[in-house]
N, C-alpha and C positions, 0 to 999 in steps of 0.2 A: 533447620534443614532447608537446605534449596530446591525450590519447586521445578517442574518442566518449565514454566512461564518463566524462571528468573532466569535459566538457562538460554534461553532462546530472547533475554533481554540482557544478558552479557554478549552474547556471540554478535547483536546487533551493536550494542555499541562498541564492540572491536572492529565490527565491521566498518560504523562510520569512520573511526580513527583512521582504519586501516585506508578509506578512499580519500578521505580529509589528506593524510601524510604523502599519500602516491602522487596527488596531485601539487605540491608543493603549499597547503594553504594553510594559513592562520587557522587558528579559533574565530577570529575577528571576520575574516574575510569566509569564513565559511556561513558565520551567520548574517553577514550581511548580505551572501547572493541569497540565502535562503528566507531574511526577513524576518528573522528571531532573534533572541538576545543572546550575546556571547556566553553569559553566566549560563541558560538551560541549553549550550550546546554543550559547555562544558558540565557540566552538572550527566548528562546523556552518555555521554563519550568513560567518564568514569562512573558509570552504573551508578551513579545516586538517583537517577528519575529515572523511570519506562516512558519514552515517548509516546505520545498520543497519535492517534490516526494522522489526524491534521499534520500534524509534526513530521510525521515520517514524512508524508506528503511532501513536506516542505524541504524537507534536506536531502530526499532523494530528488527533488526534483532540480536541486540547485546543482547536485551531480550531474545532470541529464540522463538518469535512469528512471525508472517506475518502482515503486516503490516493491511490486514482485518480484525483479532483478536486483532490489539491494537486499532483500531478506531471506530470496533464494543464495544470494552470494556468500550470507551469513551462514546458511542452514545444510543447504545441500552437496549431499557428495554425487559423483558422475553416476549416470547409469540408465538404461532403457526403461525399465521397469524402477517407478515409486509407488510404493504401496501406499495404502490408507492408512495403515499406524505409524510411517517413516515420513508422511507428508510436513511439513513444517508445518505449526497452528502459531499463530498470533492472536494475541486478545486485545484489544485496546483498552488500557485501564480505565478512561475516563466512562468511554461508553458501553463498553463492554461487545464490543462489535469483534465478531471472530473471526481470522480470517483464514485459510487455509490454503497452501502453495498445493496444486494437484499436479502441474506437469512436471514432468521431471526435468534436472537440469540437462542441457544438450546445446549442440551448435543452432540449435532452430531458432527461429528470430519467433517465435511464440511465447507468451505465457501463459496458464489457465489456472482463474484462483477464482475459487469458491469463498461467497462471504456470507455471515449470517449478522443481521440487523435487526437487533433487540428491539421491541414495539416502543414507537416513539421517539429513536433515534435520529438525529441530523448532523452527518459526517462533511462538513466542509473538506473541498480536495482544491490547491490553487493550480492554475492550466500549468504552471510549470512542471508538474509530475504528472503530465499526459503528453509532453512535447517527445516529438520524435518517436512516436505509435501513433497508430489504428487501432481505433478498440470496438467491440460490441458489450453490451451488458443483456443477458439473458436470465431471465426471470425464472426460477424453479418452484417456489413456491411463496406464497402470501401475495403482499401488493407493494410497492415503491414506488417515488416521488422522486424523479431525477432532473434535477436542475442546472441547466445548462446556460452560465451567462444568464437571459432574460426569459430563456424558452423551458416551458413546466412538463416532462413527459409524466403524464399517468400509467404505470404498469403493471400490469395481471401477470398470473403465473404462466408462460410459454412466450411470455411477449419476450421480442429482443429488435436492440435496440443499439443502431451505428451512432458512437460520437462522431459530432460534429470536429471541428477547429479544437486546438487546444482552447480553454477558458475556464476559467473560473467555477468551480460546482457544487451541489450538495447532492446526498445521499441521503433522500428521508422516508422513514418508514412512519407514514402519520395512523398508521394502528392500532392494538391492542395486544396484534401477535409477530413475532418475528418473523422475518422475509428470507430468503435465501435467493441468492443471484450467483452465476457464472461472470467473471471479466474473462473475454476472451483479448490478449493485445497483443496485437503485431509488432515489432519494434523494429524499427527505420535504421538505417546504416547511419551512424554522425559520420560526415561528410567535412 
């Protein structure tokens, strides 16, 4: 029997196919702007693997989307109002890091997703799935460790917190108890 989670890890790898094919590109050339191996793009793309945070990271970014505009693209239908049981969830299988789409889909150049970060977790993101946004990360509860390039923020629950430049990051909740944060990202016209 297929779970929500398997469901919402088919419609993501239709999704990648589906931007992969629009744009005219290989298996090969997909994973090479994204820096993974052609074998677990394709292995992704035919639902034999759930990608990992990182991962998504990595192939939406080689899109030049955010990884909430490819899984909303996957997930969501139009409409003013999404509720909390129609929000798309994501789990990351490796770490178990959940994610949840809260805005709805619209012409507004915003996203807002809620993550929850299981104690102990450290979510590598590469800058390429932060290009072309503005983001804030706002702290709701527990503590996180955001690492930016070379620079370490310490964050408390109400702290929020402007990226810098695209770069390179991690997400680490060095605790005991899970963290929960808002990204709030702006996303930029490609020009």
């Amino acid at each position: 029997m297929m779970t929500p989670e398997d469901n919402v890890n088919q419609r993501i790898s239709a999704r990648l196919r589906i931007e992969r094919e629009s744009r005219g590109w290989s298996l090969s050339e997909l994973a090479e702007r994204a820096g993974v191996s052609r074998a677990m793009v394709h292995k992704i793309e035919r639902g034999e693997s759930s990608p990992t945070a990182t991962m998504l990271g990595r192939l939406s970014g080689a899109f030049g989307l955010s990884m909430s505009t490819l899984i909303a693209r996957a997930e969501m239908q139009e409409g003013k109002l999404l509720r909390r049981e129609n929000q798309p969830v994501w789990r990351d299988p490796q770490s178990h890091y959940l994610r949840r789409h809260v805005s709805p889909r619209s012409d507004l150049p915003i996203d807002l997703v809620e993550i929850e970060l299981p104690a102990g977790s450290d979510i590598p993101m590469p800058a390429s799935s932060y290009a072309l946004a503005r983001q804030l990360i706002w702290l709701q509860q527990g503590e996180l460790v955001f690492i930016e390039g070379d620079t370490r923020h310490e964050m408390k629950a109400g702290d929020c917190l402007e990226l810098g430049p695209p770069n390179d990051c991690r997400f680490v909740n060095e605790t005991k108890q899970s963290c929960i944060y808002l990204v709030v990202r702006l996303n930029q016209a490609v020009s």
